[in-house]
C-alpha positions as CSV (number, residue, x, y, z in Angstrom):
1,X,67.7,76.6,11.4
2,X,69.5,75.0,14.3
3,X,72.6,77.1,13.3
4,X,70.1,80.1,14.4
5,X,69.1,79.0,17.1
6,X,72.2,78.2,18.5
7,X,73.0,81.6,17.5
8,X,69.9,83.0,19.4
9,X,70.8,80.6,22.8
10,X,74.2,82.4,23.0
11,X,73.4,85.7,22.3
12,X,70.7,85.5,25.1
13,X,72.9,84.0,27.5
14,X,76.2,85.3,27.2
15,X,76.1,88.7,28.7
16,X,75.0,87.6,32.1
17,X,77.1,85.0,32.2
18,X,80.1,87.4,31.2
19,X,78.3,89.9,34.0
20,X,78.5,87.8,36.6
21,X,81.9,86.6,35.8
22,X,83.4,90.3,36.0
23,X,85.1,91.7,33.2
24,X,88.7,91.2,34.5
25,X,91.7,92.7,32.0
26,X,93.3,91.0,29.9
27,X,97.4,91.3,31.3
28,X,100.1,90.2,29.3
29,X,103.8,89.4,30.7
30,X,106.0,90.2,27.6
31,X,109.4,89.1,29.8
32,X,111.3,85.9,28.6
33,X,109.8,82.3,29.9
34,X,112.7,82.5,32.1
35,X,111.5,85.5,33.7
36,X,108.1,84.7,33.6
37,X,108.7,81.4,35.9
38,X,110.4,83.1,38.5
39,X,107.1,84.6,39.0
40,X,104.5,86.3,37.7
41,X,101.0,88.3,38.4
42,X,97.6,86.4,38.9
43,X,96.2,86.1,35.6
44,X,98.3,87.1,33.0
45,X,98.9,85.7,30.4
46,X,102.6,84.9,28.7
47,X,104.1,86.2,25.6
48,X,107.2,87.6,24.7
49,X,107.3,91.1,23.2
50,X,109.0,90.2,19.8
51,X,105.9,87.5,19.3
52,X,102.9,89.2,20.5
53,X,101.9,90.5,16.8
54,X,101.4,87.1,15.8
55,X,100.4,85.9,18.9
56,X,97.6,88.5,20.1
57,X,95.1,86.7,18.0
58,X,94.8,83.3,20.1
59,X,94.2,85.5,22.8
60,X,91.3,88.1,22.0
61,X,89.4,88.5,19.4
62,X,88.1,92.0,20.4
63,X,91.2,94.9,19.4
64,X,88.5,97.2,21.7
65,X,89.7,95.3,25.1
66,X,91.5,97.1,27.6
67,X,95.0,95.3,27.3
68,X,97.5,95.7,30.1
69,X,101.3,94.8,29.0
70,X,104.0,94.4,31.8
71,X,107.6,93.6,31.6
72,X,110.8,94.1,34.2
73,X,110.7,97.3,34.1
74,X,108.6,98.9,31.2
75,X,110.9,98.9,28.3
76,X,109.7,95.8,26.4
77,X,105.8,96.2,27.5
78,X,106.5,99.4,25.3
79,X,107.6,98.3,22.5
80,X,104.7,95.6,22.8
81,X,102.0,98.0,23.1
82,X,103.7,100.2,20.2
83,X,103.0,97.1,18.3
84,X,99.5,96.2,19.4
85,X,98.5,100.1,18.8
86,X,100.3,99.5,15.0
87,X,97.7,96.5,14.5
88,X,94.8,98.1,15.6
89,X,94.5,97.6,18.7
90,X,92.8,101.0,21.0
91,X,93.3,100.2,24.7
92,X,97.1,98.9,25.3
93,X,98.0,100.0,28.7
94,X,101.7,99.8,29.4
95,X,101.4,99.0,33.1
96,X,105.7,99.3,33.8
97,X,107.5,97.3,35.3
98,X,106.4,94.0,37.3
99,X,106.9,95.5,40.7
100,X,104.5,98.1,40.1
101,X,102.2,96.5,37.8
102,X,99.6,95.1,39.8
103,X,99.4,98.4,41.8
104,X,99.1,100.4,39.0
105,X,96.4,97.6,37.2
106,X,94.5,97.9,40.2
107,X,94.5,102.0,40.7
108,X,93.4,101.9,36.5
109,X,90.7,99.4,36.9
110,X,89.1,100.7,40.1
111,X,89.0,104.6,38.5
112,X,87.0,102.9,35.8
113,X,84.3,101.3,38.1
């Protein structure tokens, strides 16, 4: 019984709190660690291309999220969202290369407001 109503609690009060915290993307940096610490854009998150079939899991749950995959300069964030799209997943964005990413994230999500 308290299992349910733990259940009930969340399901009431998740979707404002997920309202009024914006639904940002999820944007994944699929360079090397190396490359990743010489910078980076606000908010993504880090994992190499060759890992992110195993690693895609600890990150969302939902294979529905709009998923944006960046790399130097689109090659690798290709082959990463060829693999996401093989597991299942229905909105991998490759967003290019990290000079244009955030302009090209930002273009994408604003047309969907």
């Amino acid at each position: 019984m308290k299992q349910l109503v733990l259940s009930l609690i969340f399901l009431i009060f998740m979707p404002p709190l997920a309202a009024e915290q914006g639904n940002k993307p999820l944007i994944i940096d699929v360079r090397t660690p190396a490359e990743w610490n010489e910078g980076h854009l606000l908010n993504a998150k880090h994992i190499e291309w060759q890992e992110i079939g195993e690693r895609i899991a600890g990150i969302t749950s939902s294979k529905d999220e709009t998923i944006y995959v960046y790399c130097r300069t689109g090659n690798r964030s290709r082959k990463a969202k060829e693999i996401l799209d093989q597991l299942g997943y229905s909105d991998i964005i490759n967003a290019g290369g990290v000079s244009e990413a955030q302009d090209f994230i930002d273009s994408a999500e604003a047309a969907h407001e």
